[in-house]
C-alpha positions in Angstrom: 0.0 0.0 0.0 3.1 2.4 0.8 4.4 1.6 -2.3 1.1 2.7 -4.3 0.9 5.7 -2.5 4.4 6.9 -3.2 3.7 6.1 -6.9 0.8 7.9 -6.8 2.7 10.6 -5.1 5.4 10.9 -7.7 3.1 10.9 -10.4 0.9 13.9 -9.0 4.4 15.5 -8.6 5.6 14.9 -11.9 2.8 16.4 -13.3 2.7 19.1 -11.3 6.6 19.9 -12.1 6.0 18.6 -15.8 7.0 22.4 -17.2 10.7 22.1 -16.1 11.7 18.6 -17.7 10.4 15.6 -19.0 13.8 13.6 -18.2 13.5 13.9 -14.6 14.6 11.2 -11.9 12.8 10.8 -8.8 15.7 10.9 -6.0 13.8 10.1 -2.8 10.4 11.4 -0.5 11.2 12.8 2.4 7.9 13.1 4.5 5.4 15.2 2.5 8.4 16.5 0.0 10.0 14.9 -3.1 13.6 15.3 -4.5 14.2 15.2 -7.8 17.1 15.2 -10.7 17.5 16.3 -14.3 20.7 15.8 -16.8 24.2 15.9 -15.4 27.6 18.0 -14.7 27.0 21.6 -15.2 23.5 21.0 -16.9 22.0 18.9 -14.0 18.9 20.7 -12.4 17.9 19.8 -8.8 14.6 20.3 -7.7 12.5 19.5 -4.4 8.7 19.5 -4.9 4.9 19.4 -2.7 1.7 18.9 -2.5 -1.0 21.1 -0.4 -2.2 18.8 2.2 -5.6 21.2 2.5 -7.0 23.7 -0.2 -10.1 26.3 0.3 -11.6 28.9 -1.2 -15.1 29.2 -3.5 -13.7 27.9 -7.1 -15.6 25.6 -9.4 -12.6 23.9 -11.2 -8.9 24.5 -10.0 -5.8 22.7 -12.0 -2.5 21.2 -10.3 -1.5 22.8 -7.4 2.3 22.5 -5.4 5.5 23.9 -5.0 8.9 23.5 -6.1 12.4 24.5 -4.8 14.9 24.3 -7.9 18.4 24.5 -7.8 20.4 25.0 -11.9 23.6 24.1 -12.2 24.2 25.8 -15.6 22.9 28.9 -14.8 24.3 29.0 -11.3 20.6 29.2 -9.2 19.7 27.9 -6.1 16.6 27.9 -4.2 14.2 29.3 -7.1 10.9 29.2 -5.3 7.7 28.4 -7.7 4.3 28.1 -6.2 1.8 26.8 -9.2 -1.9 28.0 -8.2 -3.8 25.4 -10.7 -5.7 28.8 -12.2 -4.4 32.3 -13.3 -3.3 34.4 -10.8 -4.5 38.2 -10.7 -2.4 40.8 -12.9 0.0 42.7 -11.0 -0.5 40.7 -7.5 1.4 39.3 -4.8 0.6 35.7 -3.0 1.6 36.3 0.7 3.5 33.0 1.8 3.2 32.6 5.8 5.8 30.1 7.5 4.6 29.4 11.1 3.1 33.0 11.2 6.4 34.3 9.4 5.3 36.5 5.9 6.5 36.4 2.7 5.5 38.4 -0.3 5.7 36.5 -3.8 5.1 38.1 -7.1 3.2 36.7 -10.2 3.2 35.4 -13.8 0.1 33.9 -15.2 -0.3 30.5 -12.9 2.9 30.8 -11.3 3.9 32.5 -8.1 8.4 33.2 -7.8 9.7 35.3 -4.9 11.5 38.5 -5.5 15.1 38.0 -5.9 17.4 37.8 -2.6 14.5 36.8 -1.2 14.4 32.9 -2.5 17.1 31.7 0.2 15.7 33.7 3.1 12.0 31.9 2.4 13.9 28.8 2.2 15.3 29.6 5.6 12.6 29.8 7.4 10.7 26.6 5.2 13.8 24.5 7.1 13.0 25.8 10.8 9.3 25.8 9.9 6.5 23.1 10.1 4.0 24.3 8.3 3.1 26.9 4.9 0.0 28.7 4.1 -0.2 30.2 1.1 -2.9 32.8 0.1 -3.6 34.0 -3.5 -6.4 35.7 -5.9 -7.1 34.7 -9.0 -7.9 36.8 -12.3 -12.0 36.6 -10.8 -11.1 37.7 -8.3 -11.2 34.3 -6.1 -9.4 34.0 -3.0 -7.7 30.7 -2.5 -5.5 29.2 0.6 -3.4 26.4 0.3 -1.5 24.4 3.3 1.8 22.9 3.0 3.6 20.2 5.5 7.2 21.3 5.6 7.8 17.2 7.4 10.8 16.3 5.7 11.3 19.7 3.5 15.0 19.6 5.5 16.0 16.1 4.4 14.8 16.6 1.0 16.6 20.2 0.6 19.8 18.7 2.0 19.2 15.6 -0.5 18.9 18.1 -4.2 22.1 20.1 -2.7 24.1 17.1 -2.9 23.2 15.6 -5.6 23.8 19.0 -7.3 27.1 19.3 -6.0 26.6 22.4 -3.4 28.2 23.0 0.0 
């Protein structure tokens, strides 16, 4: 039944992360996180990705939801932050991101919600200390949404995509 449930897991995951690379190797799951892998040397990608584990707000249909925490090797990133809503987000807003009461302001393109830069690693901080994520967004109708994240085992699986990228 584990087994199945993992599987299931991944593939939620994969199609949640299914912009960034087909090619993609599944590393490990770490509690309610995933680690991942894409191409090698300095064109190997890295990236950690979730699930919400609760989702409100008054929407009739809502696409694939989660985060990701990517690390590129070739273009010398770590700790790019993506939050994918599952609907288009409102032109010119910000998502607030709250870990264990700690805000976060995120701006955003179409589905997608990045934080500002010099702000990725700080976020990423605070997701290692933290135990839980809620993430609060509108979309272009104007619907508010608020999605809960586990952080159990975001540590692990952070530590996992910085060594298997090759960072200290």
């Amino acid at each position: 039944m584990m087994k199945k449930v993992f599987s299931i897991s991944i593939a939620a995951i994969i199609v949640l992360i299914s912009g960034q690379s087909l090619g993609q190797k599944a590393i490990n799951k770490f509690g309610d996180w995933t680690a991942f892998y894409d191409g090698s040397g300095k064109k190997r990608s890295c990236y950690i990705a979730s699930l919400p584990q609760k989702q409100s707000g008054k929407y009739k249909s809502r696409g694939a939801t989660g985060i990701t925490v990517t690390h590129r090797m070739q273009q010398n990133t770590k700790n790019i932050i993506e939050i994918r809503a599952g609907y288009t987000y409102r032109k010119d807003s910000e998502v607030e991101i709250k870990i264990d009461g700690k805000p976060f302001l995120l701006f955003t393109n179409s589905d997608s919600a990045w934080a500002y830069d010099k702000e990725d690693s700080k976020i990423v901080r605070s997701m290692v200390r933290g135990k839980s994520m809620i993430v609060t967004g509108f979309s272009s109708r104007g619907t508010k949404t608020v999605d809960t994240y586990s952080l159990l085992g975001f540590t692990q699986a952070h530590r996992s995509i910085g060594k298997s990228c090759g960072l200290k």
